[in-house]
N, C-alpha and C positions, 0 to 999 in steps of 0.2 A: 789547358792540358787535362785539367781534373772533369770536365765536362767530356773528354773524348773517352776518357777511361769511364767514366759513367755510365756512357753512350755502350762502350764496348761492352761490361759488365750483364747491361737490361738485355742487349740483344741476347749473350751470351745465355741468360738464365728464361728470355720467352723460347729459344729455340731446344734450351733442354726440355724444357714442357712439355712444350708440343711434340716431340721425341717419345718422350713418355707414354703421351699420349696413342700415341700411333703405335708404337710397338706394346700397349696392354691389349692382353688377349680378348676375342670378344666373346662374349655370353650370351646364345642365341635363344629364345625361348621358342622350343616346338607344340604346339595344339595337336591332342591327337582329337580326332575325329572319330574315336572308338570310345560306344561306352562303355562304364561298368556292368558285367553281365549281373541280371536278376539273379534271385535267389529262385534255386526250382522250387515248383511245385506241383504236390504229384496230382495225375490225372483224376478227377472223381471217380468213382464206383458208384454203382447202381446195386442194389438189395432191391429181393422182390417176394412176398409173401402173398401167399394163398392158401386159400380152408380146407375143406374136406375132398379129396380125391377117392370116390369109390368107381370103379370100373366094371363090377358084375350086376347082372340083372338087367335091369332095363337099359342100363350103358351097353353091357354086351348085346341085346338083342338090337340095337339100331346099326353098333358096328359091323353085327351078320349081316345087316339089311344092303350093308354098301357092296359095289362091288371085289370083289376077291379080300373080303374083309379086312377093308381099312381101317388098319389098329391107331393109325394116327387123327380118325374122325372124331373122338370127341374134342380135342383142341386144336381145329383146323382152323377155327374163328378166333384164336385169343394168341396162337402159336408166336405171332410178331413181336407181341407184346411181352410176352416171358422171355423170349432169345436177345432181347436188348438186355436183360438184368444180365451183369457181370454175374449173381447168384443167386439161385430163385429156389426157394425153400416150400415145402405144404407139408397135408397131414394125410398119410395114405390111410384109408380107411377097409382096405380089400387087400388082403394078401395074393403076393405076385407067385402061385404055386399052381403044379396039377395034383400036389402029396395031398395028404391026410385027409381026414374025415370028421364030418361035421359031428360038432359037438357043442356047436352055441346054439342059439335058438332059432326062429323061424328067420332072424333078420342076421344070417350071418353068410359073408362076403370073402370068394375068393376069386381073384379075374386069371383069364387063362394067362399063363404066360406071354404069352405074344404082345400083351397090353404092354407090356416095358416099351414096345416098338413107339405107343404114342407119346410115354414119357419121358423119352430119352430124346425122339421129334420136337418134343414142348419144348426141348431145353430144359428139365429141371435137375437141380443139382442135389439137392437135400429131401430126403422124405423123414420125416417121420410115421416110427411105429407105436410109440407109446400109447395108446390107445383101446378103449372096451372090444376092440373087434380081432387084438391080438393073436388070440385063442380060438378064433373061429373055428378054426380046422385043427385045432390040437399044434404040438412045438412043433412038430414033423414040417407044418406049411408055413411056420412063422422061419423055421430054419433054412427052408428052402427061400423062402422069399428074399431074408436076408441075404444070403447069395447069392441072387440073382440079380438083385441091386447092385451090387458088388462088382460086376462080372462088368457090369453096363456103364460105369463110373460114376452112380448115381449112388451117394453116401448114405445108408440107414443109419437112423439114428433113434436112441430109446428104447434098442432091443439086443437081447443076446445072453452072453452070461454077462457079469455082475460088471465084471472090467470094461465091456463092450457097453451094455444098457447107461451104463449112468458116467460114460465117458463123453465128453463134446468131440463133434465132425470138425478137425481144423482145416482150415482154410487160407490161404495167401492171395490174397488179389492185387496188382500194383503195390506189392511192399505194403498194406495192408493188412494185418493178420486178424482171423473171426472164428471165435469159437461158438459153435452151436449146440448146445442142447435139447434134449425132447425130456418129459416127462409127463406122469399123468397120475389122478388121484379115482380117475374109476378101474376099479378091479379089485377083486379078495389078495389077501394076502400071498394068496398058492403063487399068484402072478410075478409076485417080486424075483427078478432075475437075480440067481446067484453064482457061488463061485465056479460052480458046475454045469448050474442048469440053467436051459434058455426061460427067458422072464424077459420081464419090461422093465422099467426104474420108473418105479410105483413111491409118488411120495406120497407125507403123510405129517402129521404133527411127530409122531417119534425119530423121524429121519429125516426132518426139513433141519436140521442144524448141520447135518454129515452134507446134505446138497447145497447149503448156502457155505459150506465150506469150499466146495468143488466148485463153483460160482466165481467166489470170491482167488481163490488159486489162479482159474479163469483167465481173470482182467490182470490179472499181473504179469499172465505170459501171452494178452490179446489182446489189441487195440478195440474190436469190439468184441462184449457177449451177448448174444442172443438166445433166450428161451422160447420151446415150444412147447405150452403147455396144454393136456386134451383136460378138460376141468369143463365144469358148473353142471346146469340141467338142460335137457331138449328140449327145442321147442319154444322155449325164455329168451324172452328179448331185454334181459337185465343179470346181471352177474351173479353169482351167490355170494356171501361174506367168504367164505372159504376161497373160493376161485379171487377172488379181491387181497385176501392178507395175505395167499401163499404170492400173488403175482405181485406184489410192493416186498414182501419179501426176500423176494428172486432183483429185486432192481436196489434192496440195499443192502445184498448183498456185493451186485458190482454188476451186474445185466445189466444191457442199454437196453434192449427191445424185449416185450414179453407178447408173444402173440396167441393168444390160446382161441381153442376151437372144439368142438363137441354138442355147441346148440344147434345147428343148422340154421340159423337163423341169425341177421346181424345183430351184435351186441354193441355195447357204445368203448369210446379208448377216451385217453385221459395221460396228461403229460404229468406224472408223478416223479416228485424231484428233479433228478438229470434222468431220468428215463421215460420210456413209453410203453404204455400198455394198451394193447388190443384185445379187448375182452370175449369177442368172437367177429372172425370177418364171414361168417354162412357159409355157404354151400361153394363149393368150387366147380366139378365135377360129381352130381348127384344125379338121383328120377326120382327124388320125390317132387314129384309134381302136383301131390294133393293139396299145397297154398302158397300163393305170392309170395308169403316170405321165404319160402325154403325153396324158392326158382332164382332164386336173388342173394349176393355178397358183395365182397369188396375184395382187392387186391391193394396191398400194400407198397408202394417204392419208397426207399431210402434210400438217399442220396448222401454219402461218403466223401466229405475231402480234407485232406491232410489227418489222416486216422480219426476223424470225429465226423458224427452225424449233421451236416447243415440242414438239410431237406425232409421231410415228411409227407408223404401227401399218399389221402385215400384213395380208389377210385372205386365207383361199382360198377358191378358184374349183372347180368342177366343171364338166366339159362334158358334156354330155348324147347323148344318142343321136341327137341332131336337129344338134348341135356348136355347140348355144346353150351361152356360161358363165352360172352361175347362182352365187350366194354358197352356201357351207358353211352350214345353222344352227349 
């Protein structure tokens, strides 16, 4: 009898088990086949620097030569090249006027207006004026010039009154923000732009503290700055100390890039600290064609990704017998 009841008990307690079993819920485990999205990141940018842009003289007289005078001929051979840079910066060296009246010397440059037609064609973004040829034709052609830039959405920079001249061109490229600067240590004092009067932002050792302030404000409200400075001597294929202490200066201050220009001729660059300096990249758009080195520069790209500089790279320039620049193969 005690063997049945035993018997009865075991079955009694494997069939609540198994019970248990079957009615616990089940727990299914799904794989998804989706992954976790990357983190973005933003698209590079392209910077693009070049020297000297003068367009009168010998420049004007080849673009007469074309038919129905082709304002876009002296950079029909390099135009590719600049329309890829998301922002391509130079140093105008000829004021864009028909005003004023000469009052520089025998070597003083103003291109007709219509020249904006090539520069606006190149794709460039930024000119600067800060430079010895500001005065060419008196304020009258530096103020008109300034406006006409303007009109064309081509940013002057390092000219104007005091607020304008020594303020940076900003910029936003892909969520990217880049303040640009111009400035320059050839000219008299009369040239200094003030509160009223058109000028340049003429620095100097008594004012290089008020512009490495302005520098340094900069980088706080701009992921890059860049200076354009017109400094050293013509002709020199080596810096001066002045164009050297003001351009390390300017980069500790809080500038990434310093690219200065005024020898016509190429100068050597130099990665100082977290910055770079370009001590002259030569002739851009010139006629002086009386020697090799001042037919000849360089253009600069930098390459931009996640707000900082990865890329560097020089490239040179030939100018042609027409005083188009053309890339080196």
């Amino acid at each position: 009898m005690r063997k049945k009841w035993f018997l009865f008990i075991f079955l009694f307690l494997l069939l609540a088990i198994a019970g248990y079993f079957l009615l616990l819920p089940k727990v299914i485990e799904i794989k998804s086949n989706l992954a976790s999205p990357a983190p973005e990141t933003e698209n590079p940018i392209t910077l693009l620097f070049a020297g000297d842009i003068m367009l009168d003289r010998g420049v004007t007289y080849q673009i007469e030569k074309q038919d129905n005078n082709d304002f876009r001929f002296p950079f029909l051979k390099i135009a590719s090249e600049i329309q890829k840079a998301d922002l391509a910066i130079a140093n105008l060296e000829s004021q864009i006027s028909d005003k004023g009246i000469k009052v520089g010397s025998i070597y003083s440059f103003r291109a007709n207006p219509k020249t904006i037609e090539g520069l606006t064609f190149a794709g460039f973004d930024i000119l600067g004026l800060a430079n010895n040829h500001a005065f060419d034709y008196g304020k009258q052609a530096l103020s008109d010039s300034i406006n006409r830039l303007l009109e064309t959405n081509i940013n002057p920079v390092g000219a104007g009154n005091e607020s304008q001249a020594f303020a940076p061109a900003i910029k936003t490229v892909k969520e990217t923000t880049i303040a640009i600067f111009a400035y320059t240590d050839q000219g008299p004092e009369t040239w200094q732009a003030g509160k009223e009067n058109i000028g340049v932002a003429l620095v100097s050792k008594e004012n290089l503290e008020r512009v490495k302030a302005d520098i340094s404000l900069a980088k706080k409200l701009a992921n890059i700055v860049i200076v354009s400075f017109h400094s050293g001597q013509e002709y020199q294929t080596e810096p001066t100390e002045t164009q050297i202490s003001f351009s390390r200066a300017f980069i500790d201050a809080g500038a990434d890039i310093v690219v200065c220009h005024h020898s016509h001729v190429i100068q050597p660059e130099e990665k100082y600290k977290d910055g770079y300096i370009f001590y002259g990249l030569g002739n851009f758009v010139f006629d002086q064609g009386f020697s090799p080195e001042t037919m000849k520069g360089k253009i600069v790209e930098v390459v931009v990704e996640d707000k900082k500089i990865k890329r560097v790279l020089a490239k040179e320039i030939k100018i042609n017998e027409f005083f188009q620049p053309e890339l080196i193969p």
